[in-house]
N, C-alpha and C positions, 0 to 999 in steps of 0.2 A: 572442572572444564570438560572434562569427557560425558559428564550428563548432558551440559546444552551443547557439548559436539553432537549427544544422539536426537538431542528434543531437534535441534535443527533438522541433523538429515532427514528425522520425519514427517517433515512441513515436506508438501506436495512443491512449493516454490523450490524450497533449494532439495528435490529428493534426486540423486544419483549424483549429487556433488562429491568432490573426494573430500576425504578427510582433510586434508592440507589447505582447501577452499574456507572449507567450513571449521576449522580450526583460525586461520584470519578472520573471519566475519564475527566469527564468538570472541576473540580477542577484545573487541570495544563494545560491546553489548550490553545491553542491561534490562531489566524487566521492567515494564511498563502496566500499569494500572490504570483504568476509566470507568466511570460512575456512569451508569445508566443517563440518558441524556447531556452529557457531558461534551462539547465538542475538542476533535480532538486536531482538525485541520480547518482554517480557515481560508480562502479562493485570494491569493493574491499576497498573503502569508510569505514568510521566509521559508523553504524548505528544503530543511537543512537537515532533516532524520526521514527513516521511514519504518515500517513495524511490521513481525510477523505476526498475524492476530492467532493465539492459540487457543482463544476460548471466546464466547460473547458474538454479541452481532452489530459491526458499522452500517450505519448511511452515507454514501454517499451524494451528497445534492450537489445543485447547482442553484445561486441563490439567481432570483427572479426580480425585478426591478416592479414594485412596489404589492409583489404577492409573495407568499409562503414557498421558501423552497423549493425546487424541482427535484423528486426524487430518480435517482439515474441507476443505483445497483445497492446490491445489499452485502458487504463479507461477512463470510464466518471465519470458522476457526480452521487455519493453513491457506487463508488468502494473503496476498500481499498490502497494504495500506501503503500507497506511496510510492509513486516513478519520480516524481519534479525535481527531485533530489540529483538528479542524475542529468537534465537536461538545463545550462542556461534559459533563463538568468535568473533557474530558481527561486521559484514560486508556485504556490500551488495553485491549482487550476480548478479544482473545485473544493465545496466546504466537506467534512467527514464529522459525523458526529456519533457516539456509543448508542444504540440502542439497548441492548442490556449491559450491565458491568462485563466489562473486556479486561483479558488479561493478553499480553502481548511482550513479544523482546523488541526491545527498541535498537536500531543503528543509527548512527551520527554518518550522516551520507557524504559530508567534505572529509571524514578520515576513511570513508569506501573507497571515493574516489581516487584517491592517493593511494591506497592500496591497490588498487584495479592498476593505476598508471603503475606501478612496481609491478606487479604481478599482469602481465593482458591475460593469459589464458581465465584467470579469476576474471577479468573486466570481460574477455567476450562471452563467459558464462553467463555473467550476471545481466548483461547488454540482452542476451537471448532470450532471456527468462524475462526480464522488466517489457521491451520489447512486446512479448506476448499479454501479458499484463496489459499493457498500455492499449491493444488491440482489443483486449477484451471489454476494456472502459470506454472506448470509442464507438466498439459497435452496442454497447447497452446506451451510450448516450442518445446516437442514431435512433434506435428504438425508441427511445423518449421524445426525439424530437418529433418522430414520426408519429406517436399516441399523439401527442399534443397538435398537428396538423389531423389529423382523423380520430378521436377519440373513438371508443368503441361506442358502437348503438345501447342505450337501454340502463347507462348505467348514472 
């Protein structure tokens, strides 16, 4: 337990959490594996977990109505995979898929939440930090929408 107490605090999402945070969050954790091309979130999905990605690289898209994906951000390793979890009526909002083999700690986001409502100081943590996240996905998606009304010249 005190190894993925440390592997966590070193994820840049949960770093300066206290131990007692990140002691509950390692509580129901588990490691997680993905195959190169493998997807690992579906748009409209149940979403019900979410993942610290420790190694490897996701795609995030947005699937397009009768064309190939929209590509919107890329994680690596100590990004976050996964807010929906956290907002009704849970469901994911875009698809995620491995681009190289990922390794990751997986959480089960209906026993966060329950913990969060035990604990708020843990919930307004974690609200802060997803929050940001979620900000970061919005204005990468922005960006995409914006390529895609003005494509760059020449390419």
């Amino acid at each position: 337990m005190k190894t993925l107490i440390s592997t966590l605090a070193a994820q840049p999402f949960l770093r300066g959490m206290s131990e007692a945070h990140l002691a509950l969050l390692a509580a129901d954790s588990l490691p997680a594996e993905f195959q190169a091309g493998e997807r690992i979130l579906n748009e409209d999905g149940p979403a019900n977990r979410f993942y610290l990605i420790l190694e490897g690289r996701v795609e995030i898209e947005s699937p397009l109505l009768d064309t190939e994906p929209r590509h919107i951000q890329t994680l690596g390793a100590g990004d976050l995979l996964g807010w929906s979890w956290l907002f009704p009526p849970y469901c994911w909002h875009f698809d995620a898929r491995a681009v190289t083999p990922v390794k990751a700690i997986c959480f089960y986001g209906k026993h966060v939440r329950e913990v969060c409502e035990a604990n708020h100081d843990l919930g307004y943590e974690l609200m802060k930090r997803v929050s940001e996240t979620l900000i970061q996905r919005l204005q990468a998606t922005r960006r995409e929408l914006a390529e895609c009304r003005h494509p760059a010249h020449g390419s």
